[in-house]
C-alpha positions as a Markdown table, in Angstrom:
| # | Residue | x | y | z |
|---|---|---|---|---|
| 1 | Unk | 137.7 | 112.4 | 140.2 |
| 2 | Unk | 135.1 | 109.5 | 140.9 |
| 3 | Unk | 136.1 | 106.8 | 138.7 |
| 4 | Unk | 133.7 | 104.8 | 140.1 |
| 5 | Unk | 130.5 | 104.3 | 138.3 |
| 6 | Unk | 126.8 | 104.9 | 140.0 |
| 7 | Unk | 124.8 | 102.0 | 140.3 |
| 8 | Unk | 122.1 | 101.8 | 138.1 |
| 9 | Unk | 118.5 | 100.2 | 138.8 |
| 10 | Unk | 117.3 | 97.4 | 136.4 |
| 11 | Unk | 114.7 | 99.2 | 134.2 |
| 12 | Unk | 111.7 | 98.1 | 135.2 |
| 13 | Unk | 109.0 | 96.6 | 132.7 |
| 14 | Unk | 105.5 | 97.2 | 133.4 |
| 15 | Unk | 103.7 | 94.2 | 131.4 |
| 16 | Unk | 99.8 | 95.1 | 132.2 |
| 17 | Unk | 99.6 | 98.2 | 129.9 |
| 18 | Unk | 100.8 | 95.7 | 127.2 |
| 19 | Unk | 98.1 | 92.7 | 128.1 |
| 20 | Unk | 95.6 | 95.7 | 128.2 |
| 21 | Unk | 96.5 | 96.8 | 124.5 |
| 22 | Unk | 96.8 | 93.9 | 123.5 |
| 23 | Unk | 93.2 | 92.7 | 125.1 |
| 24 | Unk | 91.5 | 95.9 | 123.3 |
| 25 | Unk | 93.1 | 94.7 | 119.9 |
| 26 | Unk | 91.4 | 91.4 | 120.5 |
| 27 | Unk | 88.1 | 92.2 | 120.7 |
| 28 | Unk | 87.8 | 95.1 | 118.1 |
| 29 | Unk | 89.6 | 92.0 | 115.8 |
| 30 | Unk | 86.4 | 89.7 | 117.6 |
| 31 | Unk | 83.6 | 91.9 | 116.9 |
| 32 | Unk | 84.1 | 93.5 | 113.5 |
| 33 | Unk | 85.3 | 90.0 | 111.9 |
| 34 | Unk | 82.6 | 88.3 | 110.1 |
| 35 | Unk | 81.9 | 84.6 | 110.7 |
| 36 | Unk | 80.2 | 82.4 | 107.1 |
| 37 | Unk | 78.6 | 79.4 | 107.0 |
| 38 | Unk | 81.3 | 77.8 | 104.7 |
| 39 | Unk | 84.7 | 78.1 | 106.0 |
| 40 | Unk | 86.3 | 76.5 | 103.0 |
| 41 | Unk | 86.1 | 76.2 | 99.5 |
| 42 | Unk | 85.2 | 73.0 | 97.8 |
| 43 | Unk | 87.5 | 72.1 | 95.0 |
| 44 | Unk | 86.8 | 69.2 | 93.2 |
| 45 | Unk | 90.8 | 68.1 | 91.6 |
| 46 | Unk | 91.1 | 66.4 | 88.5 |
| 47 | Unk | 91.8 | 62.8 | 88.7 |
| 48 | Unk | 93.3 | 60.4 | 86.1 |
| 49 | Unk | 93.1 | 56.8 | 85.9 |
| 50 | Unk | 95.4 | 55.4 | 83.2 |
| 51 | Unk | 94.1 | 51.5 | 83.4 |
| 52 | Unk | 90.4 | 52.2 | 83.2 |
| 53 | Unk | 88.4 | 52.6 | 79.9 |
| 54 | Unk | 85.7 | 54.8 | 79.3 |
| 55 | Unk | 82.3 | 52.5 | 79.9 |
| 56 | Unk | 80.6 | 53.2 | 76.4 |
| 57 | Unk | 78.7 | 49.7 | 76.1 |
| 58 | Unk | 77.5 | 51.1 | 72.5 |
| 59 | Unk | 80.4 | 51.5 | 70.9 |
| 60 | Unk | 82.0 | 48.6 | 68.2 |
| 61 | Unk | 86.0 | 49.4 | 68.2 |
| 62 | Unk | 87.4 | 48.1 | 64.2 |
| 63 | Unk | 90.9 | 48.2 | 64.7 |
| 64 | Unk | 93.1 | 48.5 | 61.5 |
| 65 | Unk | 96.6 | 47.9 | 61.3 |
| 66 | Unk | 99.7 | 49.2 | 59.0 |
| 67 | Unk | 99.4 | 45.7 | 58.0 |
| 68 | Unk | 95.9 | 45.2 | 56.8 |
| 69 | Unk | 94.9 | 43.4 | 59.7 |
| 70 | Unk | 91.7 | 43.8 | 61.3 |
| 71 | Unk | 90.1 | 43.2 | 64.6 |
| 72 | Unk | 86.6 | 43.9 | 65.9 |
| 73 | Unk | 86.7 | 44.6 | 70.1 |
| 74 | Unk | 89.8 | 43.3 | 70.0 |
| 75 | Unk | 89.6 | 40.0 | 68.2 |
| 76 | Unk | 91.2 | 38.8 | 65.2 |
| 77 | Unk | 88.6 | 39.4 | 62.1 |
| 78 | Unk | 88.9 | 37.9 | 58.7 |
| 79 | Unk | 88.1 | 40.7 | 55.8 |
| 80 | Unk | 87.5 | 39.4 | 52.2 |
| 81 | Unk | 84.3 | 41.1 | 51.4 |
| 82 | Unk | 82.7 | 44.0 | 53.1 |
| 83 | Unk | 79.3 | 42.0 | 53.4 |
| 84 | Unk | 81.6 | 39.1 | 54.8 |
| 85 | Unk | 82.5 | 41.4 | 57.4 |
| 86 | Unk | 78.8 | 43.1 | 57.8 |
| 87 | Unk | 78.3 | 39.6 | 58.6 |
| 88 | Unk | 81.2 | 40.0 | 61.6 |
| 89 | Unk | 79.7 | 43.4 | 62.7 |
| 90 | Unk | 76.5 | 42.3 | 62.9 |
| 91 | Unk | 77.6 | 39.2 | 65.0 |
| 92 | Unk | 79.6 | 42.0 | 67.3 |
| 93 | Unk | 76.9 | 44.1 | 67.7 |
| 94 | Unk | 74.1 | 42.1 | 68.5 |
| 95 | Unk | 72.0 | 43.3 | 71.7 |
| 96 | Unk | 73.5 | 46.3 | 71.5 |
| 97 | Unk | 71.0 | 49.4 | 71.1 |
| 98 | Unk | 72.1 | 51.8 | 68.1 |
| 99 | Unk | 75.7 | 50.6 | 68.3 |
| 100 | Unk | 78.1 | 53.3 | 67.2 |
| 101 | Unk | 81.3 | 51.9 | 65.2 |
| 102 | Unk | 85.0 | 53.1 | 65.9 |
| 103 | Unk | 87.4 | 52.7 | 63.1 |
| 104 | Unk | 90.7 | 53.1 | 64.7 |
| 105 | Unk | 93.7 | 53.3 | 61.9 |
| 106 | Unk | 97.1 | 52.7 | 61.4 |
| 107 | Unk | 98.5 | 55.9 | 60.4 |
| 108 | Unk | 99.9 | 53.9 | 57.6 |
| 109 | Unk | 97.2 | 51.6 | 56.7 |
| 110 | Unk | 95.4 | 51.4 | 54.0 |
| 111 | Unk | 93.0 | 53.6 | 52.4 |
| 112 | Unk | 90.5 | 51.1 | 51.1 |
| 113 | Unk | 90.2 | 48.7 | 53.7 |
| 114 | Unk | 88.8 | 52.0 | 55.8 |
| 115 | Unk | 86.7 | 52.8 | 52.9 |
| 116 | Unk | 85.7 | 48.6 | 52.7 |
| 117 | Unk | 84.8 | 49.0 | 56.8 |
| 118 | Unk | 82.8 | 51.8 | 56.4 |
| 119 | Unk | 81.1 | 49.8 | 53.5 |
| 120 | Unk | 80.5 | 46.5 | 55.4 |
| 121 | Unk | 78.9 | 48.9 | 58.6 |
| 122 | Unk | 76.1 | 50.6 | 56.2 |
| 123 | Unk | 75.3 | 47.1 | 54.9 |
| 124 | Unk | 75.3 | 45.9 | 58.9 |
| 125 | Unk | 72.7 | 48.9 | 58.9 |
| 126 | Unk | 75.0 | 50.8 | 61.2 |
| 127 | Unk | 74.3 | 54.8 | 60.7 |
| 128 | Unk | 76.5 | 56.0 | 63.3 |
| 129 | Unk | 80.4 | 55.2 | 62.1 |
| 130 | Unk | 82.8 | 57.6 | 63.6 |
| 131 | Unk | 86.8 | 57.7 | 63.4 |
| 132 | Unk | 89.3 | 57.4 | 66.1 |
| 133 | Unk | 92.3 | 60.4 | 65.8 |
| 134 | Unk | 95.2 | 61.1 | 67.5 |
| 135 | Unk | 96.4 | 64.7 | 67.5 |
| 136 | Unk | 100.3 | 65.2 | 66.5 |
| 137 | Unk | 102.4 | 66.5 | 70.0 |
| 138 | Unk | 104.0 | 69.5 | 68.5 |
């Protein structure tokens, strides 16, 4: 008995069929690929800016608090009759083109002083009086 083993060759690896496969593959990928004129999509993202306020130069914000107290544009405003502050909104509005009023309100303020503001913008000859809400997170 031989016990010992034959000597093998190393296997030999013939790399140029490979490169010529892989050369073929190439160019049938180069010629039947289609080339555009854009080659990427343009997606405009949503962006927020938390410190910047809309730009409405028409608008005349009426702020009313739980309290009863009143500003106009964010300035302490005295309310004792609505034509006193027509007065007020007139003075607010001035140079403005067909201002539009804002009455934000205190979820707790009152009833009347709203119904008093909307009073004193009709006799300020304001037509366009719109209210501020806040939709509940459920």
């Amino acid at each position: 008995m031989n016990f010992r083993g034959r000597w093998k060759e190393d296997p030999e690896i013939n790399l140029i069929p490979l490169i010529d496969v892989l050369l073929v593959i190439l160019i049938f990928l180069m010629i039947t690929t289609t080339y555009s004129k854009y080659a990427e999509l343009q997606i405009n993202l949503p962006s927020a800016a938390a410190e910047k306020q809309p730009d409405r130069p028409n608008e005349i914000n009426i702020t009313i608090s739980a309290a009863g107290e009143l500003t106009i544009d964010r300035k302490p405003a005295q309310f004792t009759t609505p034509a006193q502050f027509a007065e007020s909104l007139k003075q607010a509005g001035a140079g403005l083109t067909n201002p539009v009023v804002i009455i934000n309100g205190d979820a707790k303020s009152n009833l009347q002083i709203s119904i008093n503001v909307m009073e004193s913008a009709r006799l300020a000859g304001y037509t366009n009086v719109s209210f501020a809400v806040q939709s509940q997170a459920r």
